[in-house]
N, C-alpha and C positions, 0 to 999 in steps of 0.2 A: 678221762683222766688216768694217767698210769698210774702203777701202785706206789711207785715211792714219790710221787708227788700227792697221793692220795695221804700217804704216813707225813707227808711232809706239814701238808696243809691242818694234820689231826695233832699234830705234835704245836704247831704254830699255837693252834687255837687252843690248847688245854695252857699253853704258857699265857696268854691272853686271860684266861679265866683264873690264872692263879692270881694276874695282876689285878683284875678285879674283886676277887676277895679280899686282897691286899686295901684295893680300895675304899670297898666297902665298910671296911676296921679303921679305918682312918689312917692307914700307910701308904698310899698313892703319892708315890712320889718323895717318899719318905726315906732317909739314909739307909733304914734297916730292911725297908721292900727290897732291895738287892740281897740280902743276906735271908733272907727267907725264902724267898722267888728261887734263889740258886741251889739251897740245901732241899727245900723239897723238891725239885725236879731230880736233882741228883738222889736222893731218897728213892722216886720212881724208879730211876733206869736201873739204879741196883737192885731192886726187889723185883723186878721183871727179869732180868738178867738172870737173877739167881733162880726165875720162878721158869724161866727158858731153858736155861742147863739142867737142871734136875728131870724135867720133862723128857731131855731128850736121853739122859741118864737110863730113867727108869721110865720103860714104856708104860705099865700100870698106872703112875699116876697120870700121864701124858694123855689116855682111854680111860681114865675113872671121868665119870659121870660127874662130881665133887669132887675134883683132886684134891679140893685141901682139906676133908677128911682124911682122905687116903694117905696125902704127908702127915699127918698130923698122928695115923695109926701106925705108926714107923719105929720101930723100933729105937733107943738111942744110938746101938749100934749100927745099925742099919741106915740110918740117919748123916752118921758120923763117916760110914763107909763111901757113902755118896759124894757127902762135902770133899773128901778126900780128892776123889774124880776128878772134881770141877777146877778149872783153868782157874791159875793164879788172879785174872783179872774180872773174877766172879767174888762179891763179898758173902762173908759168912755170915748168914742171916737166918733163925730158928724161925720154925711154921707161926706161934705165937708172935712173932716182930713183922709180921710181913702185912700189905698194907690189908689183904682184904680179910684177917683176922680182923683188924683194927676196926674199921668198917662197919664189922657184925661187933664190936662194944661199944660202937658211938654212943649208945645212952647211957653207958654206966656214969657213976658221976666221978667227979674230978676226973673228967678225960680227958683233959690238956696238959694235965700232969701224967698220965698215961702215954700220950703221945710223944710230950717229952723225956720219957724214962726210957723210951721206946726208942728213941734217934740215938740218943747217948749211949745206950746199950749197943746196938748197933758200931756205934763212929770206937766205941769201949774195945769191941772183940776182934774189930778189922785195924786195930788203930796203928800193927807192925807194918804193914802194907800198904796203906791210904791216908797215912797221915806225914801232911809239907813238914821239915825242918825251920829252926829258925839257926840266926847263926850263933845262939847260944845252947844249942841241944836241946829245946823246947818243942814239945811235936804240937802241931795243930792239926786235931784232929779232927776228922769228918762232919760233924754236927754237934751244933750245941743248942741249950733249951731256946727255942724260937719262941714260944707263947710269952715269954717276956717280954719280950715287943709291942704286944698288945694290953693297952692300959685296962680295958674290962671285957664281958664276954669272951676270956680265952675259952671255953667249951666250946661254943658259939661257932669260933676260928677256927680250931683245929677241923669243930664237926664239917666244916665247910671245905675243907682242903683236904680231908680225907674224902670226901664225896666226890671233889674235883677228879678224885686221881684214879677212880674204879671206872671213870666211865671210857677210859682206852688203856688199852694194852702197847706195851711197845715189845711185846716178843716177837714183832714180825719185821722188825724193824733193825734187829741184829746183823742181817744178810749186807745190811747197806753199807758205801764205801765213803773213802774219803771227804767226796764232795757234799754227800746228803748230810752227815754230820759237822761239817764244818758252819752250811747255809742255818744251822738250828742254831749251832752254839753262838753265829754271829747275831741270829736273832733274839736268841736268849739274853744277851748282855746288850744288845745297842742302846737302851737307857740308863748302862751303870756304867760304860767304859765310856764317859767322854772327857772333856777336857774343862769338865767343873770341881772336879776334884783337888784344885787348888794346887800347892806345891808341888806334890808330885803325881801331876796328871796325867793316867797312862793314855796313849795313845793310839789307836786301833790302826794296823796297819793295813791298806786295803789288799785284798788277795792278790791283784791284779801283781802287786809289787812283791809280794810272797811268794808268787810263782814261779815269777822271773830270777829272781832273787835262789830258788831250789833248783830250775832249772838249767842254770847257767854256772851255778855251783858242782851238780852231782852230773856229769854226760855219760859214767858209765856203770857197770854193776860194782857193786863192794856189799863187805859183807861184816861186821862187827868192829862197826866203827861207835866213834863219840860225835856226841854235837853237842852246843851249848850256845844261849845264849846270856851275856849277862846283864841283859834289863828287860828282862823276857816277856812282862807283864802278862798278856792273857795268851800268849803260845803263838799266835798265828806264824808265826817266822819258822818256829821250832816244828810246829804242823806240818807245813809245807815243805819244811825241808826231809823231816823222817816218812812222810808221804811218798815224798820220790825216791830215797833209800828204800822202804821199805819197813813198816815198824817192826819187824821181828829180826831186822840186820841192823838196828844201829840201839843204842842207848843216849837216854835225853839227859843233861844236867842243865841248870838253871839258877841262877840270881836277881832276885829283884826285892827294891826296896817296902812295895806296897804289899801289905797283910792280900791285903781285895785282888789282887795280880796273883799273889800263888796260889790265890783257893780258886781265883778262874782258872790258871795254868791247870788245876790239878784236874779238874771239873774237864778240860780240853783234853786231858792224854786219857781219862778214865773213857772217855766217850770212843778215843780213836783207837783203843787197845794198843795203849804206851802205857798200864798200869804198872808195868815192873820197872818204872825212871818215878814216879813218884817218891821213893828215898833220895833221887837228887836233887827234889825240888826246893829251893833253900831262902827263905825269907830275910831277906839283910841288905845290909850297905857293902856290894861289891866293890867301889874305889876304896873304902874307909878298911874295909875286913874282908878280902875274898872269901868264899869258904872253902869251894875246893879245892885240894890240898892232896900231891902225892905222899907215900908212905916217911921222903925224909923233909918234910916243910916245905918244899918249893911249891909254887903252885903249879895248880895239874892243867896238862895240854891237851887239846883236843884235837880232834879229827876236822871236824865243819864248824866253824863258828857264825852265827847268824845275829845281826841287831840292829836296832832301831832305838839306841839311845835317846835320852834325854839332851836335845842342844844345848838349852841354856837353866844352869840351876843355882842357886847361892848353897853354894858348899862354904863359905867364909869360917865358919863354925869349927871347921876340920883342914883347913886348908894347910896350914904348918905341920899338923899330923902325919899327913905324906909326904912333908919335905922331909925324907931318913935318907941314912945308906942302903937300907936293905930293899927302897923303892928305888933306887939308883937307876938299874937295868929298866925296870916296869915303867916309868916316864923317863923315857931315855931323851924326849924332847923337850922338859920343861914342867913348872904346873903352874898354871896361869893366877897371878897374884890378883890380891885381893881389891878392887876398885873402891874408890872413895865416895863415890854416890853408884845405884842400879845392880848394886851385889848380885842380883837376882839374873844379871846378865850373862855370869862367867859360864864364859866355853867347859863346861863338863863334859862335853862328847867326845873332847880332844883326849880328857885322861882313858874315856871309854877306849877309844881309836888304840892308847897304848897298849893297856891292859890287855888287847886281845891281839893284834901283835905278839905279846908277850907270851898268848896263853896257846901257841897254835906250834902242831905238832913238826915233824922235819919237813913233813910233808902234806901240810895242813893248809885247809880253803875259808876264804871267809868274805863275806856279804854284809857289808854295814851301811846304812843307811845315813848319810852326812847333809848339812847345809852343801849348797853348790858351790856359796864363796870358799869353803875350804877347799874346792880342785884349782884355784886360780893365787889363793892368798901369797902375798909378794913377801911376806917376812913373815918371822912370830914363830909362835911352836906348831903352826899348821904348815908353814913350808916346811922345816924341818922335820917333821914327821913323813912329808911325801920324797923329801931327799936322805932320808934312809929305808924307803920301801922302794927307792929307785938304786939306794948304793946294796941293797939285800937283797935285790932281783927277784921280789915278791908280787910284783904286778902282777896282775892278771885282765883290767882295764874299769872302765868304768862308764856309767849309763845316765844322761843327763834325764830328770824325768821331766813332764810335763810340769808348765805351775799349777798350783791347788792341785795336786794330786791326792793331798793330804785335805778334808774338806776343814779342818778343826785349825789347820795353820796355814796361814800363808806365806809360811818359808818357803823357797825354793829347793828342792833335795834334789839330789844325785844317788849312784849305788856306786859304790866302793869296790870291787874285787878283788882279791888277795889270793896268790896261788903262790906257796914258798916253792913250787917245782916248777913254775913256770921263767925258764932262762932267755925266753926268745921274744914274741913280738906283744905289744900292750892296744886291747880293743878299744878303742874310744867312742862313744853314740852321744849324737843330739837328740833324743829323743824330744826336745820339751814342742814339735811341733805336732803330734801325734795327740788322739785322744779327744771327745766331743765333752762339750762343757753341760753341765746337769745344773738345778738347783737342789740343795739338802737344806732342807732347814732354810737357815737364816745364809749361809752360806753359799759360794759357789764351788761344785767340785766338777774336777776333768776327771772324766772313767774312759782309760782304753778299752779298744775294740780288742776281742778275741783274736782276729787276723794281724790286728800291731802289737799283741805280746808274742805273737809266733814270729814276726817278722824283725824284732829284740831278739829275742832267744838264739832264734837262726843267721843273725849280723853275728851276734856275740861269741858263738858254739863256733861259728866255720872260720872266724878270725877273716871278714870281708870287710872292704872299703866302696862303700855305697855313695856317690855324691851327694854333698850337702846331707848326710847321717851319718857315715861315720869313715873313721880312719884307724890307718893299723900303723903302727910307730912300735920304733927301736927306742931303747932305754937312753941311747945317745941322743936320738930324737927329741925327748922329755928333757934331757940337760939342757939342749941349745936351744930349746922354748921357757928357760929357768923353771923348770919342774913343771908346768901347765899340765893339767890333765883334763883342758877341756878341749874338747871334738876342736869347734867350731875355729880355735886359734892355730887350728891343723890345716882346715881346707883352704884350697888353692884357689889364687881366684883367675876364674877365666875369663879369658877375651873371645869371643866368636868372630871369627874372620868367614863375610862371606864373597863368595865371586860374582862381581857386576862386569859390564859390558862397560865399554869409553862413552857411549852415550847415556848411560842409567846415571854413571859418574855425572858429567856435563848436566846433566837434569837435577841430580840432587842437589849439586853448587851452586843453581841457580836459584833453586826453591830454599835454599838458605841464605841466599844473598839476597831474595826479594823479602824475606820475611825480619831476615836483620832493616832495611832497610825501612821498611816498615815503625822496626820497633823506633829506629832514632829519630825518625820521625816525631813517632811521638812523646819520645824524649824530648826534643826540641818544645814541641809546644807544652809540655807540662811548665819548662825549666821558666819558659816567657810568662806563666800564668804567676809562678811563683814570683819569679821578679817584679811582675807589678802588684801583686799581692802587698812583696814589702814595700812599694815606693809609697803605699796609702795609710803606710802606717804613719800615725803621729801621737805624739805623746800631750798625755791630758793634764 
């Protein structure tokens, strides 16, 4: 077993043991086992983190026998000197807060009020750095009292989840790259990010579409750019895309309306060293209140925009609210009235679709995630919206994906492309033939093959026309198919001509003539059966 599949497997199984204690206390499956599950492992990584940088700071404690004596006999200066050292994306955490002091007080009494004094302290001293926005100025900060949760035996619980957490270290586990963190964080939430969450249920995008999605976005180096997305829920989009930029050349902002979305979002970028975009992570109703916001009120542009909106949501509530003037420009196609019965129906992804249009720089790319009926729609504010991404020569093409890609819906999606510097030809993919069908659950999902997201990537990046997958079309092209942006209403259909001899010919006109002759045949005799079927009828 290699080592980071060795860390992999030690990391799985201590998150496994948390849910078990969980269990044990009667939160198995419980709203609040996500909110405890999530703050204590985040608890971990930053107290190893912190307990990893100091180590490598100061070698003494790194070769003490007892290093946390050896912290602990530290001067405050000396102390303070250190912290100074340590990388922005390191929390500030005193010897007495750190887990395995904790550990050596498990018996004191009221230790769950200790532990809770303990995280808040903590989420208290870090909270300029680590703590989401909401869109009213409100910070949510890093932890709050968890023993609450539990109706009796909080001692009991915390003693349990502090014992959980001494028995691995993840300081060896810092060296690892994008992908070994990404496969925890999706394992760490695949029981809280589904689609039971009722109204606004976020939905887990899978990598597969992530990838493609960054990599057919970003082809070449750049270097302090922005990205955003604004229904960002637990990151994945945004992951992948500052992956392929690179996290130390771009900065992350975000909006999304679920509390549970930005404290995963933040929980995602802490893990991938995006610590310094956590102040744009922004809690709210981005159609109702964007937040980001340039210095004279307009809103602010980005470089890469990435999303996986919400299709269908009842905004009914607010829906007049965005009929202004100053939303003029931002739904420049419409905003889809209020239905008399299935509120729950209206296209909200359509207002997402403008929004980000709106929010994209002179020279700005974007990857959205759509229903497929909107590359085909014959009217409404979804053609209109593709016949001015065709009058603003913002195409950049788009990717039909397999069905059930998504295991939680069975909409059919496409990916969207937006490149405002792209004046020339628009990529078009069928993909939906690609991909082997799995069981999840109760569901079925199609998962691409590694060699058919490279063989996306590589149709889309070289601008090639593959038969029966994809085509490459002029904007003029898109007009005289009334705005279609799918593949398949592109390809040509062929006739195969092949060359036969005068007698292969003579041979086949006979074998079609002997077999026609055949069928009327028994045409005839059916037609006689039926005829005298009806002469026997008589009426009773």
């Amino acid at each position: 077993m290699t080592t980071s599949l060795q860390f992999e497997t030690q990391t799985k199984n201590l998150i496994d043991e948390l849910k078990s204690v969980c269990a044990n206390y009667g939160l198995g499956n419980d709203g609040n086992e996500f909110k405890i599950i999530t703050q204590v492992f985040l608890y971990k990584f930053l107290n190893d983190k912190f307990v990893h940088e100091i180590k490598e700071l100061e070698p003494t404690i790194a070769n003490a026998e007892k290093w946390e004596d050896t912290l602990r006999n530290l001067t405050e200066d000396d102390l303070e000197m250190l912290t100074l050292q340590m990388s922005e994306s390191t929390a500030n955490i005193k010897p007495e807060q750190l887990i395995s002091s904790l550990f050596e007080r498990q018996n004191e009494p009221k230790f769950a009020e200790l532990f809770d004094t303990t995280l808040l302290a903590i989420a208290a001293a870090n909270s300029e750095i680590f703590s989401v926005m909401t869109e009213g100025g409100e910070k949510i900060v890093l932890f709050e009292n968890i023993s609450k949760y539990v109706t009796d035996k909080r001692d009991e619980f915390c003693k349990a989840i502090i014992n959980k957490l001494v028995n691995f270290s993840f300081e060896h586990i810092f060296h690892e790259k994008f992908d070994f963190y990404a496969t925890i964080f999706e394992y760490l939430i695949k029981d809280y990010n589904t689609n039971s969450g009722g109204k606004y249920a976020e939905y887990f995008t899978p990598h597969a579409v992530a990838k493609i999605m960054a990599r057919c976005l970003v082809t070449e180096e750049v270097h302090s750019v922005t990205c955003y997305d604004p229904s960002a829920g637990s990151g994945t989009l945004l992951m992948n895309l500052a992956h392929q930029i690179g996290e130390d050349k771009c900065t992350v902002y975000s909006q999304d309306i679920s509390q549970k979305s930005s404290n995963l979002l933040r929980l995602n970028l802490i893990l991938n060293n995006l610590v310094h975009s956590i102040p744009n992570i922004v809690k709210g109703n981005t159609i109702l209140d964007p937040y980001h916001k340039d210095k004279n009120g307009q809103l602010q542009q980005f470089d890469y925009i990435v999303s996986n909106p919400p299709f269908k949501l009842d905004f009914s509530d607010y829906r007049d609210e965005l009929d202004t003037k100053e939303n003029h420009d931002r739904f420049f196609a419409g905003i889809p009235n209020v239905p008399k019965a299935k509120k729950e129906s209206m296209a909200i992804y359509l207002l997402f679709l403008q929004h980000i249009m709106h929010s994209l720089t002179d020279n700005g790319k974007a990857a959205i995630v759509v229903p497929t009926g909107f590359i085909t729609a014959q009217s409404g504010i979804d053609k209109k919206i593709r016949e001015q991404m065709v009058a603003r020569k913002m195409l950049a093409g788009v990717v039909s994906m397999p069905s059930n890609i998504f295991a939680t819906t069975g909409t059919n999606v496409s990916v969207l492309f937006l490149d405002k510097q792209n004046q020339g030809d628009v990529v078009l993919i069928d993909a939906s033939k690609l991909g082997v069908t799995i069981k999840e659950g109760k569901n079925q999902k199609t998962v691409l093959q590694p060699e058919e997201e490279e063989h996306i990537i590589k149709t889309f990046n070289d601008k090639v026309a593959v038969d029966d997958f994809s085509v490459v079309v002029s904007y003029d092209d898109i007009k005289a198919k009334n705005y279609s942006l799918s593949a398949g209403q592109y390809f040509e259909v062929k006739i195969e001509y092949v060359d036969i001899t005068a007698d292969e010919f003579t041979s086949k006109m006979k074998t079609f003539e002997s077999n026609l002759e055949s069928l009327f045949n028994k045409s005839k005799i059916l037609e006689n059966e039926i005829q005298n079927n009806l002469k026997r009828l008589m009426y009773e």
